[in-house]
C-alpha positions in Angstrom: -48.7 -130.3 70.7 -51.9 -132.7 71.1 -53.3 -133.3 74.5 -53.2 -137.0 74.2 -49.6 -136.8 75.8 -46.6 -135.8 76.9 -47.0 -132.6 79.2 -50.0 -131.5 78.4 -51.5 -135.3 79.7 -53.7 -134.2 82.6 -55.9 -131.9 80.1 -57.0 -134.8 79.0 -59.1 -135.4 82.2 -61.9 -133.4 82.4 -62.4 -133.0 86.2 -58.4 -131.3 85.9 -60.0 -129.2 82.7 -62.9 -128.0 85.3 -60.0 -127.8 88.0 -57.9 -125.7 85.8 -60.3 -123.4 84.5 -61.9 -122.8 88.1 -58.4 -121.4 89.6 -57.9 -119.3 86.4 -61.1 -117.7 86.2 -60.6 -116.7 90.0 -57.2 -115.3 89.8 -58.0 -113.4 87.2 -60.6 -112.0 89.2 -58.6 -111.4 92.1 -55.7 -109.8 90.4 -58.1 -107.2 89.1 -59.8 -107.3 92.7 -56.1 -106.0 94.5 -55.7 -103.2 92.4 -59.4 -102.0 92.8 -59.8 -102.3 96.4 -56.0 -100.3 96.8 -57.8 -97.5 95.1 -61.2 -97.5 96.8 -59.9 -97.3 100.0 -58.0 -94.6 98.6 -60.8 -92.6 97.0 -62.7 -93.3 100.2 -60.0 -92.7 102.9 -57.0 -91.6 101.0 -54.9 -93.2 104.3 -52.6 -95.6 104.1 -53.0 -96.7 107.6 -56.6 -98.0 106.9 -55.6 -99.4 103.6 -53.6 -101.9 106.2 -55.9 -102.6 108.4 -58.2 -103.0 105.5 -55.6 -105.6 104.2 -54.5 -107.3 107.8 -58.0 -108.2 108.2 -58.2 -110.4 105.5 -54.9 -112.0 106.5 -56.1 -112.3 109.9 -59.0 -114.0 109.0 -57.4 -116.2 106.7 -55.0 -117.1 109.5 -57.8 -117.6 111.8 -60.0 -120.1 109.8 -56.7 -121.8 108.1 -56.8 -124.9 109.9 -60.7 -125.2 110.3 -60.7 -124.8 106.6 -58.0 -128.2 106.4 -60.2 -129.6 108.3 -63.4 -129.4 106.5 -61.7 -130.0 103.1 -61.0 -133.4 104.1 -63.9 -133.9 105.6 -66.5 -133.2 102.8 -66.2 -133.4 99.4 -63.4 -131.1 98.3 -65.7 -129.3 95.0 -68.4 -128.6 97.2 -66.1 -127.1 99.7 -64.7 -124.6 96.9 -68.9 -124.6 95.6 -69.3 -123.2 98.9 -66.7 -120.9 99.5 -67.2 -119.5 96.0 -70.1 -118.6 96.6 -69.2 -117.2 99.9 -66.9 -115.0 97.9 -69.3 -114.2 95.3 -71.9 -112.6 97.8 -68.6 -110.1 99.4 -67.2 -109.0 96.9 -70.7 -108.0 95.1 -71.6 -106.4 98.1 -68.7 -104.6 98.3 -68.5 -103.5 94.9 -72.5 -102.4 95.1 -71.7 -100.2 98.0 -68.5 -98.8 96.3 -70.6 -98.0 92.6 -73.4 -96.6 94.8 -71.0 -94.4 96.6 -72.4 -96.0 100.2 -69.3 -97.6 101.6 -67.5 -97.2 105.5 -64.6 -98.0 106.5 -66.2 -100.7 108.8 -67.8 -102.2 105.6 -64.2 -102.9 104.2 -62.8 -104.2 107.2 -65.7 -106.4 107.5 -66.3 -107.6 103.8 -62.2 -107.8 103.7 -62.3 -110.3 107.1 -65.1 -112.6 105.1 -63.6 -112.9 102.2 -60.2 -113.9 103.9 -62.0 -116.4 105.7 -64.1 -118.3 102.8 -60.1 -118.0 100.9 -58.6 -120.1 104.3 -61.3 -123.2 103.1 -60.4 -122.8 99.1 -57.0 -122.9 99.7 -56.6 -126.3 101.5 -59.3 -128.0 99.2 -58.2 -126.9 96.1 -55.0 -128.1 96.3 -55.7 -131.0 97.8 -58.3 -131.7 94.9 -55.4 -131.5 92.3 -54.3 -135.6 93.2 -57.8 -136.6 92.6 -58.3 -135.4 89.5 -54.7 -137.3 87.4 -53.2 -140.1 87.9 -50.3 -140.3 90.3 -47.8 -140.2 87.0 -49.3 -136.6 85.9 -49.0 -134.9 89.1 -45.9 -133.1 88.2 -47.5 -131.8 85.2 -50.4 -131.0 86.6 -48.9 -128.9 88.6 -47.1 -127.2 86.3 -50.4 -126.7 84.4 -51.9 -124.8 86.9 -49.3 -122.3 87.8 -48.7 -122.1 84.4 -52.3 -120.8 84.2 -52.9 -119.0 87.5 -49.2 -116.7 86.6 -50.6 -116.0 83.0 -54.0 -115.3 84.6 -52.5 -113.0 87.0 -50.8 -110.7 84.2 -54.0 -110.8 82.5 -55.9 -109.7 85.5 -53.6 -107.1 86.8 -53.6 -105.4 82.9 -57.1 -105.9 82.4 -57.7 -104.2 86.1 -55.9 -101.6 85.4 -57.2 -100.5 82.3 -61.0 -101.3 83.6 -60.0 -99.4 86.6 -58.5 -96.3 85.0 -61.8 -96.0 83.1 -64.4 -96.9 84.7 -63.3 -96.8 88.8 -62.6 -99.6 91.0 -66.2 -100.6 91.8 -66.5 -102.4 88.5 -62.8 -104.0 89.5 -64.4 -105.3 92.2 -68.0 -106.6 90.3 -65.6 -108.6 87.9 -63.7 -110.1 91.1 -67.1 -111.4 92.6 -68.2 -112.7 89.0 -65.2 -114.7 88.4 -65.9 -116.2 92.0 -69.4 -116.8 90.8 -67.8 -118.8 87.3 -65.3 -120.4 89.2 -68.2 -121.7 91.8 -69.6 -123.0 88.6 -66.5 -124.6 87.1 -65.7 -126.4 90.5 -69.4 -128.1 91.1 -68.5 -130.0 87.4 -65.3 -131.5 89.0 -66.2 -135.2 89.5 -64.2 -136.9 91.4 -64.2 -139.4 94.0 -64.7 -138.6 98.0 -61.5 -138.6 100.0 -63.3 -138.0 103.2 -64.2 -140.0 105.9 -67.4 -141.7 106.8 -69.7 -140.0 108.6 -70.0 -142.8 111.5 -66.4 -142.7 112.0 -65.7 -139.3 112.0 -63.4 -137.8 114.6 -64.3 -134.6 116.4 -62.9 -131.4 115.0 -59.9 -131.4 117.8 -59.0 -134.9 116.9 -59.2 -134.3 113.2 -56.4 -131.3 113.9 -53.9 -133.8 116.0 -54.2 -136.4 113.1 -53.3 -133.2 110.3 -50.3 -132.2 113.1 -49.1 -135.8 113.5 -48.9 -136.1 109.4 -47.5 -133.0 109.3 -44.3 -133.7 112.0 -43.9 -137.5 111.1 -42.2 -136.7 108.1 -39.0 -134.5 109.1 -39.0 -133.2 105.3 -42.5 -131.1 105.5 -41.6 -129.5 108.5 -37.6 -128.9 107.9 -39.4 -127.0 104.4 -41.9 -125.2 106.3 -39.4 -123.7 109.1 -37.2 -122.6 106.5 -40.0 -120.2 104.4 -40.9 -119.2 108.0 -38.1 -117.3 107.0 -37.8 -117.3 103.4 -41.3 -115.4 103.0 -40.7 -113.0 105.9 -37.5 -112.0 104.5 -39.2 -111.3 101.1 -42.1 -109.7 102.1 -40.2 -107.6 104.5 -37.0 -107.1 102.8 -38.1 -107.5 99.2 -41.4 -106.1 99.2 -41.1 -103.4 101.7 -37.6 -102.0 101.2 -37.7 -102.4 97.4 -40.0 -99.8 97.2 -38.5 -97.1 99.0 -35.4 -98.0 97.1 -37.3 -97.6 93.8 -38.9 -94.3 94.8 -35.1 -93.1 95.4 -33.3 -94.5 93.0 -34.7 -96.2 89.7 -37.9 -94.7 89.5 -41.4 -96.5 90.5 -42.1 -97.5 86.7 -38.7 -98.9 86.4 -40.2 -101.3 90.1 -43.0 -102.1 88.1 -41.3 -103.6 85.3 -38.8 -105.2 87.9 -42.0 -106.7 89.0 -43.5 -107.7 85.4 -39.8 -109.6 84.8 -40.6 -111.7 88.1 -44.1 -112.5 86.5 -42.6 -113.3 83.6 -40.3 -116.0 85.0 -43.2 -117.5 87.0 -44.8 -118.5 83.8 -41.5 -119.4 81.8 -41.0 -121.5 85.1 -43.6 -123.2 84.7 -43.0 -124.0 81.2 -39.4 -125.6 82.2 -41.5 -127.6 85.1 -43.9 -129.3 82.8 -40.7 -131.0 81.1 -38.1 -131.6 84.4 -38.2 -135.2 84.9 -35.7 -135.9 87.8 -35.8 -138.4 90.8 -34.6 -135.8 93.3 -37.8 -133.1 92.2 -37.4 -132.0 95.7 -34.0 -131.5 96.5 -33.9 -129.2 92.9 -36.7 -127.3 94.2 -35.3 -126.2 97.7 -31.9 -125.9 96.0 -33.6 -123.2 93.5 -34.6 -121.1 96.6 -31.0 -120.0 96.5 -32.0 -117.6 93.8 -34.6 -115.6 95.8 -31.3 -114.0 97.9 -30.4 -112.4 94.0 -33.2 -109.4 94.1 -32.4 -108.5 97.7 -29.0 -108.4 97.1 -29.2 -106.8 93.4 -31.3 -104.0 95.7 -28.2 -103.4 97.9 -25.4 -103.6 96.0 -26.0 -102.4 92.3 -29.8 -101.2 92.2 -29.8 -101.1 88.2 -32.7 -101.7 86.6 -31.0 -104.0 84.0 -30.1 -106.2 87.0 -33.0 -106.1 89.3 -34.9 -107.7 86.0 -32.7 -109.9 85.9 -32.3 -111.1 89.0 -36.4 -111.0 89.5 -36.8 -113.2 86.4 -34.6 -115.8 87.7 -36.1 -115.3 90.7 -39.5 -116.3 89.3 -37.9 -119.1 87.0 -36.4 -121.2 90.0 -40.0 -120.1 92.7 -41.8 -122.3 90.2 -39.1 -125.3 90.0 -39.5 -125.2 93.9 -43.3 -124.6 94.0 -44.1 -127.5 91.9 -41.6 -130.0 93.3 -43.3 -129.0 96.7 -46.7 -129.6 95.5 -45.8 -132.7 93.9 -43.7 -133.9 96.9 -46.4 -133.6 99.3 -49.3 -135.3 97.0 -46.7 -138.2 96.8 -46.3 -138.5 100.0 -49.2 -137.6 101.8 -52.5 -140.0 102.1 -55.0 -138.0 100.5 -58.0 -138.3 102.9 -55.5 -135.8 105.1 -53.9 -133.9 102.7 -55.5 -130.9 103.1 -54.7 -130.8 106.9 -51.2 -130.5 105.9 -51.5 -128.0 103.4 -53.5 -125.9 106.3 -50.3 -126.4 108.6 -48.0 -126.0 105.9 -50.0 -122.6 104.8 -50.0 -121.1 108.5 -45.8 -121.9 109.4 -44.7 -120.8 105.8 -46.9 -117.8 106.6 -47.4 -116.8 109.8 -44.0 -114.6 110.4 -44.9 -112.4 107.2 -47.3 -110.0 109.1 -44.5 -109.2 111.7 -42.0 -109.2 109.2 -43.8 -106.8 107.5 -43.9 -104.6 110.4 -40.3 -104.6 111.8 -38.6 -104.0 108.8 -39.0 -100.3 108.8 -37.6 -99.9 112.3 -34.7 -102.5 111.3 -33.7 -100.5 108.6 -33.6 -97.5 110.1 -31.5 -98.5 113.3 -29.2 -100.9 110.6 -29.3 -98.9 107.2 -31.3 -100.6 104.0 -28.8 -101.4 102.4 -27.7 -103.8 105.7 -30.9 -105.0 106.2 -31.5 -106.3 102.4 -27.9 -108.1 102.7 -29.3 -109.5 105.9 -32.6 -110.5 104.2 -30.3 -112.2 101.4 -28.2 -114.3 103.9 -31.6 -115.4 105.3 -32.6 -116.7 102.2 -29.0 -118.9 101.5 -28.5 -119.8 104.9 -32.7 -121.1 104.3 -31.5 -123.0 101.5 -28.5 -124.7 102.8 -30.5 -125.6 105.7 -33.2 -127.8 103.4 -30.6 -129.1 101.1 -28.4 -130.5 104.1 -31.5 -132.2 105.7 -31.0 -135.9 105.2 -34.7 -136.4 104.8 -35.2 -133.6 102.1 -32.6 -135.3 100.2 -34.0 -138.7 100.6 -37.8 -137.7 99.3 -38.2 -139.4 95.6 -40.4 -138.0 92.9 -42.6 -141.1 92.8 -46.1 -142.1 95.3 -45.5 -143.8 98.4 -49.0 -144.1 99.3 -52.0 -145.1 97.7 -54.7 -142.8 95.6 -58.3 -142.9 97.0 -60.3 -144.6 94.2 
């Protein structure tokens, strides 16, 4: 199928080609980077109680600096902001995989290098998807979308292969040096995107307190984004504590951990084939299909529970994936419809954090839940959370109102 057209459209602008090929190059890189760093801690420490604070400090950190990041994003041009945190990344994760090769590494030094890097991810986040309306017209933003999940999922099977081939051979330092190149080539791809500023001028620029109650007020006046948001409060703790945690332990007990790890790839898999069904959707409602495809996440969970086949669980996981992208895209799209684009990234920040912010704790009261309740309760309970989630979003008035077309204008 020829660019010119159709769904592959937004290729045809080069700032989205730049765009694309900038989040690509750096998933790849960090799918590679999670398997490495899981091993060198190992190798270093072989405990798993410092592999987690190893990991919680980069999800502090990214907590921390989320909303600055929003902030900043629509304050300064969003390329340079990824230029910058690029970069920031670059200089980590070399470091870090210099003192791994050379055998020179601490504990201290992972924490540390983990915490930056989780901070200079807080400012990409925000800009880059705030960049993506900038860079098509208004009419391609659903495809555009698509796009780049489409290439960020297939970039993420290529990376977690490639990793763990490059890993098995040659040790996760070298995981960890191809994580802090792809930083440096996406650094490169994003200071090519040219598009125009969003920001506001420097005379009238509001201090950094201000700027936050202006993202807050955007965020709250529209009863939609925040009805979405309070609901994967509990959608992504229940999957990262229920799902993530517990499957696990069910695998090691009962189908085996390579029969997870395929359950896993099947997930993957839907993602992209998700993403393929995206590109083509054209419905008014984008939104309301999207939250209403969140019913599927309750089928793993309950698969897990119930009838822990492998047959099933890939199933279920595919499906899974399939309907995350319908809902990821229509949520993407929705909000750079909807939002004015000189504060858009201040609502991705505070849509980020909420969606977020219960997954840590989650994460850590699962084991005791299931303990005092039984797995097998707690992943029906994690299942109900994620209908009773959905029901919630699809009878909200204003999800149900929101229309796949712009209500405000582009900045041109």
């Amino acid at each position: 199928m020829p660019v010119t057209g159709g769904s592959f459209a937004p290729l045809t602008h080069a700032a989205f080609r730049w765009l694309l090929s900038a989040r690509v190059t750096t998933m790849t890189g960090n799918a590679m980077a999670q398997i490495a760093l899981v091993f060198a801690v190992r190798d270093v420490t072989g405990s798993v109680t410092t592999l987690g604070v190893v990991v919680a400090a980069r999800s502090i950190a990214n907590l921390v600096f989320l909303l600055w990041g929003g902030v900043v994003a629509d304050r300064l041009p969003r390329q340079f902001v990824l230029v910058g945190s690029s970069a920031v990344s670059t200089v980590s994760q070399g470091l870090l995989a210099v003192l791994v090769l050379t055998g020179t590494v601490s504990v201290p030094a992972f924490v540390v290098l983990a915490a930056v890097n989780g901070m200079s991810s807080a400012f990409s986040f925000p800009a880059s998807s705030a960049l993506v309306p900038q860079t098509v017209p208004a009419e391609q933003r659903q495809r555009a979308n698509a796009l780049l999940r489409l290439g960020t999922n297939s970039s993420m099977i290529a990376g977690a292969s490639l990793g763990g081939l490059l890993i098995a051979f040659a040790g996760p330092g070298w995981g960890l040096a191809v994580d802090a190149l792809s930083f440096a080539l996406s650094g490169l791809c994003f200071s090519f995107v040219r598009v125009p500023a969003a920001g506001v001028a420097a005379e009238r620029r509001p201090g950094v307190l201000s700027e936050l109650r202006t993202g807050w007020t955007e965020f709250v006046s529209r009863p939609w984004v925040w009805v979405v948001v309070v609901a994967f409060f509990f959608v992504n703790a229940a999957h990262a504590g229920g799902t993530m945690v517990l499957g696990p332990v069910i695998a090691d007990t009962v189908i085996g951990r390579e029969a997870w790890g395929f359950v896993l790839a099947a997930q993957t898999a839907g993602m992209v084939a998700g993403a393929f069904v995206a590109l083509r959707i054209r419905v008014r409602r984008l939104l309301l299909l999207g939250v209403a495809c969140v019913a599927a996440f309750a089928g793993l969970p309950l698969a897990l529970a119930v009838y822990p086949e492998p047959w099933l669980l890939m199933t279920t996981a595919f499906v899974a994936g399939l309907c995350l992208e319908q809902y990821g895209v229509a949520w993407e799209t929705s909000l750079q419809h909807h939002v004015p684009e000189d504060r858009l990234a201040r609502v991705y920040s505070y849509d980020m954090l909420g969606s977020i912010a219960a997954v840590p704790l989650a994460q850590l009261v699962v084991g005791p839940v299931s303990q005092a309740a039984g797995i097998t309760a707690t992943l029906l309970g994690c299942a109900a959370i994620h209908v009773v989630a959905t029901a919630a979003m699809v009878a909200s008035r204003s999800v149900r109102a929101v229309e796949n077309v712009p209500s405000v204008q582009p900045v041109r």
